[in-house]
C-alpha positions as CSV (number, residue, x, y, z in Angstrom):
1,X,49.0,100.5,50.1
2,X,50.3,103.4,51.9
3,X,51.8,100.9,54.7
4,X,53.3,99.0,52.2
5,X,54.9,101.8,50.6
6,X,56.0,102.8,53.7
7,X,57.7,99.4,54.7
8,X,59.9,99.4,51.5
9,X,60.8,102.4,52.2
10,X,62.2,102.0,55.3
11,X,63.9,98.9,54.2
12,X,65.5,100.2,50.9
13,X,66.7,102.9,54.1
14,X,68.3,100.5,56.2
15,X,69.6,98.6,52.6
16,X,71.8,101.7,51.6
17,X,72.7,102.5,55.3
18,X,74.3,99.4,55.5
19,X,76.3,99.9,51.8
20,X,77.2,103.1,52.8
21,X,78.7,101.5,56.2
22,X,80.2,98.7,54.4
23,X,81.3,101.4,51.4
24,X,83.1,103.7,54.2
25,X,80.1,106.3,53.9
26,X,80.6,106.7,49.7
27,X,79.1,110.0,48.6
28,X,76.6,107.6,46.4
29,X,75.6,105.4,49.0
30,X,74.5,108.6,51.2
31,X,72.7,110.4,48.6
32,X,70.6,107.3,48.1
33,X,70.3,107.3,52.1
34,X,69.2,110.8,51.9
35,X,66.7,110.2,49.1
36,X,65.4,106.9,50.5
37,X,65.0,108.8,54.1
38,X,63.4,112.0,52.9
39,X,60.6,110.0,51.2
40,X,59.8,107.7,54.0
41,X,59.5,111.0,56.4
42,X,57.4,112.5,53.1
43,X,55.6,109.5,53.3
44,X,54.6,109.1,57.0
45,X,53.7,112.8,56.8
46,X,50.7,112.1,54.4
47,X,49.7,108.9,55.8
48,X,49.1,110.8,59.0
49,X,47.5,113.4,57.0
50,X,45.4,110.8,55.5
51,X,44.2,109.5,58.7
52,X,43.3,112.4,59.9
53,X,40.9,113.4,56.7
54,X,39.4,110.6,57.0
55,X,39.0,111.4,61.2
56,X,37.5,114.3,59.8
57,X,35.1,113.2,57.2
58,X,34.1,110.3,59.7
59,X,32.4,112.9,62.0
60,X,30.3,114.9,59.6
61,X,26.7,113.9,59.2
62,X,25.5,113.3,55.3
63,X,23.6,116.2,55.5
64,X,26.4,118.3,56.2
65,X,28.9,117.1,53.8
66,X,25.9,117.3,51.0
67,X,26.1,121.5,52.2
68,X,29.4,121.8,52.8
69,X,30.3,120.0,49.0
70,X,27.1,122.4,47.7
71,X,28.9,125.7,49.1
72,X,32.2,124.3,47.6
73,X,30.7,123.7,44.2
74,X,29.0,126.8,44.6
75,X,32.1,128.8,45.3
76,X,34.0,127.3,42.5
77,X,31.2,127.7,39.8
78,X,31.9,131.6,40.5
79,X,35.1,131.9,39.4
């Protein structure tokens, strides 16, 4: 889903590039630009994020995750 996401994204970029080249760069067309290019770099940012979670989550044993989530709990119950 996130690839997908990502795909329309960088379409709907390259849509209002070109109306803003065919629009001789209208203030409208580049704030669209802007928006449509700050959440696809938004967007590759947590897919890479998310990758590397899961990277992360990969390599721990289930007996270590079962601590690690009993410290968490733990810690949390505290406050």
């Amino acid at each position: 889903k996130q690839v997908l996401l990502l795909i329309f994204l960088f379409l709907a970029s390259v849509f209002f590039a070109s109306l803003a080249a065919i629009n001789e760069f209208g203030a409208v067309d580049l704030v669209f630009l802007m928006i449509c290019l700050l959440l696809l770099v938004m967007g590759i940012i947590n897919l890479g994020l998310l990758f590397k979670q899961i990277r992360i989550l990969k390599s721990f044993s289930k007996e270590e995750m079962k601590e690690f989530l009993t410290q968490r709990m733990k810690k949390y119950a505290k406050k």
